[in-house]
N, C-alpha and C positions, 0 to 999 in steps of 0.2 A: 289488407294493408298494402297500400302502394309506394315504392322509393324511389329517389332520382337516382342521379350519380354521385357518389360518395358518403350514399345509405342513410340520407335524410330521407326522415320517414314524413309523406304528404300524409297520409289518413289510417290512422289507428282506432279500430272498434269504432270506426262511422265516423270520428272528430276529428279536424285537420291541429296537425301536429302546432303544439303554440309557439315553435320558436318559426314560422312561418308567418310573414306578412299576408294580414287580409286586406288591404287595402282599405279598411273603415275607417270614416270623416268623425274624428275627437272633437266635437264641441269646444273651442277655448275661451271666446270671447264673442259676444254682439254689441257694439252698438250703432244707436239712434239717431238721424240726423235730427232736427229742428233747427232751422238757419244757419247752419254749425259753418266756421269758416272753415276749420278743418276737423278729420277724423283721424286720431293718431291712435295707434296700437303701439304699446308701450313696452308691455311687459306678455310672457307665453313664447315667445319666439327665443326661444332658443337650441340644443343638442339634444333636447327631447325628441325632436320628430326629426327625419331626413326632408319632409316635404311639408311645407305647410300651403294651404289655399285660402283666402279671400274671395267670398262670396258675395255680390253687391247687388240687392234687391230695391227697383223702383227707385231710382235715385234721380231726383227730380232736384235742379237748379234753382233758385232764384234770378237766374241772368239767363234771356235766353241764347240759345246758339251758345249756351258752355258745353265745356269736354271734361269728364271724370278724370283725375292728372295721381298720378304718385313718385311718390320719393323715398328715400332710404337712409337709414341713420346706421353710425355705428357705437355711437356714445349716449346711447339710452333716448336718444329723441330730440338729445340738444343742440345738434342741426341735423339737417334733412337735407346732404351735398355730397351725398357720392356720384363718382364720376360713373357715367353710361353710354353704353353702343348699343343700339337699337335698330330694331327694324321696322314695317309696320305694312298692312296691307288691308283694304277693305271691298265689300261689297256693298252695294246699294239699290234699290231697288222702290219701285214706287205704284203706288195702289190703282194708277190709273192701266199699268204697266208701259209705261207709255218711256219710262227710261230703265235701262239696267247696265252698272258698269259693275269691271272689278277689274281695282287699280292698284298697283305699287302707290303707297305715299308719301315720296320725298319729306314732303312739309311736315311729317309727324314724327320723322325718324331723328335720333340722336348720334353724333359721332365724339365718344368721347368729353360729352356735357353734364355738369351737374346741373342742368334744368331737371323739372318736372316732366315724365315722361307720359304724356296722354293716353288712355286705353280705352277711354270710352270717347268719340267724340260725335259735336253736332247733337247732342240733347236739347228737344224744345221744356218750353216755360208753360207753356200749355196746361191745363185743367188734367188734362189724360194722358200726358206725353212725361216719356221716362226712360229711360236704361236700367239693365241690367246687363251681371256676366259673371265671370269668376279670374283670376290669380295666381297661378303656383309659382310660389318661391324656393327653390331648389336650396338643401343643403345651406342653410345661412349663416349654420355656426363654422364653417369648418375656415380654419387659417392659413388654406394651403391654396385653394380656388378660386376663381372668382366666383361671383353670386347671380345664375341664370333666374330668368323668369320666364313665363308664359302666361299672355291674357288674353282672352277675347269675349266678349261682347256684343249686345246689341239695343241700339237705340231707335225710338220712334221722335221722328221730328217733323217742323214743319204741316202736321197735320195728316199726311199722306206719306211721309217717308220709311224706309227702314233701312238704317247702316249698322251693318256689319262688319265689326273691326277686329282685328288679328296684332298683336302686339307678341316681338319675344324679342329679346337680348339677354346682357348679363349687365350686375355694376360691375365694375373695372378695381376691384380692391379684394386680398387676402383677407385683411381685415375681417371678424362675423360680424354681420349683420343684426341689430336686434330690437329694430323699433322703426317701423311704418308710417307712412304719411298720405291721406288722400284730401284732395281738393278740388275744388271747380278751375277749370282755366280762368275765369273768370264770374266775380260774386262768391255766393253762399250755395253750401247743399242746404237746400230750402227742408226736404224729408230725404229719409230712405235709409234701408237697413244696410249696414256692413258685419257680415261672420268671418270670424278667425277662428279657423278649424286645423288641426291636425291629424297628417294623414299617416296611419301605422302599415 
């Protein structure tokens, strides 16, 4: 048996103590793009989890040169306009190796906007071209804080491209948060999966 400080027991007869977080991903929700104009998660997000993530598999446009965008409700879904500060930074890199930056992004960052905040950007329309990445949305229920996040990502574009994007801020409101919104910066998500997982 091993304890920390203040005689919280980590491992009793080989099993970690239950009132200890393991960090495992709760399955809440998937779904399915098919032209979809947007993907909203509605319901699951709430004082159940401290951390929930969004997981975004192949996520292929209809329009090319879109960017993966989301937003945040706080009344069930029935708008998607809380106000946000952002930051945003990426990597890029190309198959020929023939360019490689990593840049602060002015253009993608938010100061106090209830826009859509972009986390996956530069997705091609392409037969093989797609993005993926993940999510965490910090503590959404709580009425006392604002609502952090963190995303990053990467997309194949262009043929030969690969970007690499970094996304964190908060929304700007006490308020909990309790229903999600993702989109193309422009058209339809043509396919691709989105999970809504909870982290214990």
């Amino acid at each position: 048996m091993a304890v920390v400080s203040g005689g919280t027991t980590l491992i009793d007869n080989g099993a970690l103590d239950a009132g200890v977080p393991t960090g495992s991903l709760i399955l809440l929700s998937t779904q399915t793009a098919s032209s979809s104009a947007t993907i909203d998660f509605t319901s699951n997000i709430d004082s159940t989890y401290d951390v929930y993530c969004f997981k975004f598999y192949d996520i292929h446009p209809a329009t090319d040169n879109a960017g993966l965008s989301f937003n945040l409700s706080t009344d069930g879904g029935s708008n998607y306009n809380v106000t946000k500060t952002t930051t945003t930074f990426r990597a890029i890199h190309d198959e020929a190796n023939s360019e490689a930056v990593l840049e602060y992004d002015t253009g993608q960052d938010l100061a106090q906007s209830t826009s859509d905040q972009r986390i996956l950007r530069f997705i091609g329309n392409g037969n093989d071209e797609s993005g993926s990445g993940e999510m965490f949305l910090f503590n959404p229920s709580s009425t006392t804080f604002v609502k952090h996040f963190l995303a990053s990502g990467n997309t194949y574009y262009g043929g030969d491209y690969s970007f690499n994007d970094f996304t964190g801020g908060y929304g700007n409101t006490t308020s909990a948060i309790n229903a999600v919104r993702f989109q193309m910066s422009s058209g339809n998500i043509d396919s691709g999966v989105i999970k809504l997982y909870g982290i214990k």
